[in-house]
DOLO-43273 format. One line per field, with one value per residue (C-alpha): residue number from 0; chain; x, y, z. Coordinates in nm, 2 decimals. Example, Ala and Ser with C-alpha at 12.3 -4.5 7.8 and 13.67 -1.06 7.14 Angstrom:
BEGIN
nr	c(0|1)
kette	c(A|A)
east	c(1.23|1.37)
north	c(-0.45|-0.11)
up	c(0.78|0.71)
//
This chain:
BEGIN
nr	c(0|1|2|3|4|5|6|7|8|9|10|11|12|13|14|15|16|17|18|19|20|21|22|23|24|25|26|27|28|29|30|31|32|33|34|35|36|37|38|39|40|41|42|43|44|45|46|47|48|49|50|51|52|53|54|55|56|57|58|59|60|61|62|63|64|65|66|67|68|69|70|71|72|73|74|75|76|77|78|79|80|81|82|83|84|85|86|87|88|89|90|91|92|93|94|95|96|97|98|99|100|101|102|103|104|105|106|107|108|109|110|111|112|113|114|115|116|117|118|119|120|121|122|123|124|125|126|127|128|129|130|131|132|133|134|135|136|137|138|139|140|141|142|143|144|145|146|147|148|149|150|151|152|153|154|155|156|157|158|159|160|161|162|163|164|165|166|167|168|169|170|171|172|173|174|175|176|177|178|179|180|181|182|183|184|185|186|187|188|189|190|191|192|193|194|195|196|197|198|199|200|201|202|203|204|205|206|207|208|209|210|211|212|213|214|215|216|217|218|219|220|221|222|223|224|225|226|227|228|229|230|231|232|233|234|235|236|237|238|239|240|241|242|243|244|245|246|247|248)
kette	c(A|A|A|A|A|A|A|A|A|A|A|A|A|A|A|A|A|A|A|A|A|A|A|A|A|A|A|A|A|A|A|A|A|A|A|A|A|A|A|A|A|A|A|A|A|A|A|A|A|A|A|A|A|A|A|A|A|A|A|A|A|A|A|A|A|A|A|A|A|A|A|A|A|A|A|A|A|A|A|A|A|A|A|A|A|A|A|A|A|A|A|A|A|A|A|A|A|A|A|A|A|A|A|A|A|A|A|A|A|A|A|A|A|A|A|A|A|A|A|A|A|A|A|A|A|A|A|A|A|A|A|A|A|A|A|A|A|A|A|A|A|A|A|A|A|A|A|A|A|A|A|A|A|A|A|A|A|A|A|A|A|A|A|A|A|A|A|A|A|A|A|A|A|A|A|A|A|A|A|A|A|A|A|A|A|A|A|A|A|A|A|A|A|A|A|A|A|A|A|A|A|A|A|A|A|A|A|A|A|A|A|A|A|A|A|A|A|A|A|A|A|A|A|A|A|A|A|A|A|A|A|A|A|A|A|A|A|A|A|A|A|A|A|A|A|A|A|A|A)
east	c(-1.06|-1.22|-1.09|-0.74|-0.77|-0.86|-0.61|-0.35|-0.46|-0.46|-0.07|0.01|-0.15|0.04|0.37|0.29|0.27|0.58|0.78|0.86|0.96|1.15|1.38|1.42|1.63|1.84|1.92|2.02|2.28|2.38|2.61|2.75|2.80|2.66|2.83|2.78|2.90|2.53|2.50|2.85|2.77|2.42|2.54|2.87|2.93|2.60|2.48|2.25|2.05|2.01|1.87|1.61|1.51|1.44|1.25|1.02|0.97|0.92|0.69|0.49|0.45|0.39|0.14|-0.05|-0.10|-0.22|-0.49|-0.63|-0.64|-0.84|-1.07|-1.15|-1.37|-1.47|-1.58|-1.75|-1.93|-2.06|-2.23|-2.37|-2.44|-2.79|-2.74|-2.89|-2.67|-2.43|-2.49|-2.37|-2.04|-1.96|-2.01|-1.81|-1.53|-1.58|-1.46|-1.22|-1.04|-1.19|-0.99|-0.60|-0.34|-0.21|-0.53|-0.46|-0.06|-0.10|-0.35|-0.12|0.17|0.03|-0.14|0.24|0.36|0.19|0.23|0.61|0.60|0.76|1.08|0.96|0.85|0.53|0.49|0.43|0.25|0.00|-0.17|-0.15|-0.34|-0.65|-0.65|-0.96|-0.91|-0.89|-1.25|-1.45|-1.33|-1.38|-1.71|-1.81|-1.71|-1.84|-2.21|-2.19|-2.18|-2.39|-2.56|-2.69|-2.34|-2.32|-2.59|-2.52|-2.22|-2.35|-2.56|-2.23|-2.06|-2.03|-1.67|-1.70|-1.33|-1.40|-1.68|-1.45|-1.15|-1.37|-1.66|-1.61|-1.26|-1.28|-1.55|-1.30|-0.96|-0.96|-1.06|-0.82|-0.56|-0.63|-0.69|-0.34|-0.19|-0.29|-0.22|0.11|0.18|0.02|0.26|0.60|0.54|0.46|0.61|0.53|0.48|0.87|0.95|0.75|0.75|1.10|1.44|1.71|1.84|1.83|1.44|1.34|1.25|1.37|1.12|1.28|1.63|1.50|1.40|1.73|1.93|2.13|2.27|2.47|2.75|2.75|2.42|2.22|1.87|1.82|1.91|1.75|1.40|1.48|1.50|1.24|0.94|1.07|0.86|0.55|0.58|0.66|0.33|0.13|0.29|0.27|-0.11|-0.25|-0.55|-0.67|-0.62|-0.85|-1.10|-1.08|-1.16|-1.44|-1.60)
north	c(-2.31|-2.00|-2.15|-2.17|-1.81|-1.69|-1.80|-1.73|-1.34|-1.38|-1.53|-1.22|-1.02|-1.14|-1.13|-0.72|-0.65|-0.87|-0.70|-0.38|-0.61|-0.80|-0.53|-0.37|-0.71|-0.72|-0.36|-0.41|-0.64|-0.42|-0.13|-0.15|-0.49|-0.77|-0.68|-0.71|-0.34|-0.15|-0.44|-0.34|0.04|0.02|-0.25|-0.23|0.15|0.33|0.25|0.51|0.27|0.07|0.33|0.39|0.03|0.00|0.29|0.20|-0.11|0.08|0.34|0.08|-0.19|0.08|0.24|-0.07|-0.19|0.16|0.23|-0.09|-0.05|0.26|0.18|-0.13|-0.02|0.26|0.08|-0.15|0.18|0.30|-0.06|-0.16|0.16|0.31|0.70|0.86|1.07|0.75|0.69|1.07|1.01|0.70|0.94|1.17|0.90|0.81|1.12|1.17|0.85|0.94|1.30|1.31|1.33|1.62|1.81|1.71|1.80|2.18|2.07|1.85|1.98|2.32|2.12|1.92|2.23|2.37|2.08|2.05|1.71|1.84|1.65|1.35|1.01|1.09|1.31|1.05|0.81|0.98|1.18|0.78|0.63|0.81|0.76|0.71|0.40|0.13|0.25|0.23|-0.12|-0.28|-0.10|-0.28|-0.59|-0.57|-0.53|-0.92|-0.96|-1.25|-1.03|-1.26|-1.36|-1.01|-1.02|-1.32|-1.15|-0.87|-1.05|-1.23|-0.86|-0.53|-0.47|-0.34|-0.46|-0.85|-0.88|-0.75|-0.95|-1.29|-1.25|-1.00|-1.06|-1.46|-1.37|-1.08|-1.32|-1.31|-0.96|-0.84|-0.97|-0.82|-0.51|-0.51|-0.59|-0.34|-0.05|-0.23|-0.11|0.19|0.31|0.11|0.34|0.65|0.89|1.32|1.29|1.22|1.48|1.74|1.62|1.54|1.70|1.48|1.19|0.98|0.97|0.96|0.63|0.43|0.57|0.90|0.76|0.60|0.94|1.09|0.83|1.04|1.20|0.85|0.73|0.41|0.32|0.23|0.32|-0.03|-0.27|-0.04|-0.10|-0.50|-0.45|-0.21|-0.48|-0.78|-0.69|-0.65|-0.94|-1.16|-1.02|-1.09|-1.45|-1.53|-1.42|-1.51|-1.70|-1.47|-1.20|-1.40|-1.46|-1.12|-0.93|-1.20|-1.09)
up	c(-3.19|-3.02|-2.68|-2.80|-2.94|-2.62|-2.47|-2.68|-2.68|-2.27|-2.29|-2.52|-2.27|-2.01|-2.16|-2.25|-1.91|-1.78|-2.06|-1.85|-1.57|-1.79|-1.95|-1.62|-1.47|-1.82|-1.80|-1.41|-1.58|-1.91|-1.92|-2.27|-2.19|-2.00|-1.62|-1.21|-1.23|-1.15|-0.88|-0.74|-0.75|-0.61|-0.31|-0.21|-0.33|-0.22|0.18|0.17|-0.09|0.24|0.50|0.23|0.16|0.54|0.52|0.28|0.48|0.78|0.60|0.45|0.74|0.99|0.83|0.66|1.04|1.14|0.89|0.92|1.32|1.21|0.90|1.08|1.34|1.12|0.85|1.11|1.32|0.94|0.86|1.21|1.33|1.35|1.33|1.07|0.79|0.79|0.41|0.37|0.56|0.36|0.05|0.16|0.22|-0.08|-0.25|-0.02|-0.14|-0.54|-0.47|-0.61|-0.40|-0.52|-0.37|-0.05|-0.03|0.08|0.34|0.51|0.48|0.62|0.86|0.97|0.92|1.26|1.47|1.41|1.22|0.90|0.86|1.09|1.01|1.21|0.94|0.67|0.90|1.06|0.74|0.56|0.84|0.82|0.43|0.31|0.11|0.42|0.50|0.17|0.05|0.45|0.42|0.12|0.23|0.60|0.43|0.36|0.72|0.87|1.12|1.30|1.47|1.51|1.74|1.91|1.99|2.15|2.39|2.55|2.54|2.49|2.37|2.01|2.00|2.13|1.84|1.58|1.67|1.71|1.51|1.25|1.14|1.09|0.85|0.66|0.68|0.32|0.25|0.54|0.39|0.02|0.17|0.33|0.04|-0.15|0.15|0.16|-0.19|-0.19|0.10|-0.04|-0.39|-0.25|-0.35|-0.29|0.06|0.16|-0.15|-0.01|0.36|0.42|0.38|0.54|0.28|0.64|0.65|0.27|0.14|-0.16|-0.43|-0.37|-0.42|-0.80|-0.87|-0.78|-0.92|-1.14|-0.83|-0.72|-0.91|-1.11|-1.36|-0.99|-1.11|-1.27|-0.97|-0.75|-0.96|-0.95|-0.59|-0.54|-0.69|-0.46|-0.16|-0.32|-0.54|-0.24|-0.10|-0.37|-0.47|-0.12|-0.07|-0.40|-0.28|-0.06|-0.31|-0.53|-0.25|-0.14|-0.48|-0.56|-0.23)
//
């Protein structure tokens, strides 16, 4: 009995949280009636919905491959490394990445501001790929490392880059994978730093055309937010087990 319970309370669970996802595809087809016309409005009557689509892609792939290119060996250099003060730097990542965003807005954009990136999609990228997040979460996974191979490695070479593409990284596959995942997100939904960052509609990305959705003509907002969660989902469908073999690890 206490089994079925259990999982009766996890179903309602689960339906709670699909709710949201649910009413947001019935009200992309409702506009005092059941109609294609927000479909029509958003795809054949608004092309800058497009540009900002790709952009979000753009945004998101880009960076994703970036910061991982950089927490990587980072992440790697604060595990292996024998310098002393090393558990201080991971701290301090640590609440870098703990830090809101919102602390870290003026800083960059003053910082942009100087080197002429403002209104650029270097602009967005570059401040994303040093994020702190990439770092701490390969950190704590690299620290299950068998060092051993790590070793071996380093008497056939010297290239810090050969051991992590050959040794280290067919021991992270799964953790890799979360990990991008979950940047992959991060970066499709953000949100202040093309507000703030950016002024041309041509360079913004779609989360900024949800928020000025009022702006368009047509009810647009609701196909836009079906739209807006396929990419992630596919990510996350398509990924699953290593998602589950990432967080385990």
């Amino acid at each position: 009995m206490k089994k079925y319970l259990l999982k009766f309370l996890f179903l309602m669970s689960a339906l709670l949280f699909i709710l949201p996802i649910l009413s947001t595809i019935g009200m992309s087809f409702w506009q005092e009636k059941l109609t294609l016309q927000p479909w029509i409005d958003l795809l054949l009557d608004t092309p800058v919905f497009y540009k900002m689509f790709w952009n979000s892609m753009f945004y998101a792939s880009v960076i994703t491959i970036l910061e991982l290119c950089v927490a990587t060996p980072c992440a790697f250099g604060l595990v292996t490394s024998k310098i002393s003060g090393k558990k201080i730097i991971f701290m301090i990542y640590l609440i870098l990445m703990m830090m809101p965003l919102q602390v870290t807005l003026l800083p960059n954009y003053i910082g942009l501001r100087e080197m002429g990136l403002l209104n650029t999609r270097a602009g967005i990228i570059f401040p994303m790929i040093f994020s702190a997040f990439g770092i701490v979460v390969l950190h704590q996974y690299m620290l299950n490392l068998d060092e051993a191979q790590i070793e071996a490695a380093r008497l056939e070479t010297d290239s810090v880059i050969k051991i992590l593409m050959y040794v280290v990284a067919p021991q992270m596959k799964a953790c890799i994978i979360a990990t991008s995942v979950f940047l992959f997100a991060e970066c499709f939904n953000m949100l202040e730093q093309p507000m703030l960052f950016l002024k041309e509609e041509r360079l913004q990305n779609l989360t900024v055309f949800m928020m000025n959705a009022s702006g368009y003509e047509g009810n647009v907002l609701f196909p836009a937010s079906v739209i807006f969660l396929i990419p992630v989902s596919i990510l996350y469908l398509y990924f699953n087990d290593a998602l589950e073999k990432g967080i385990k690890l």
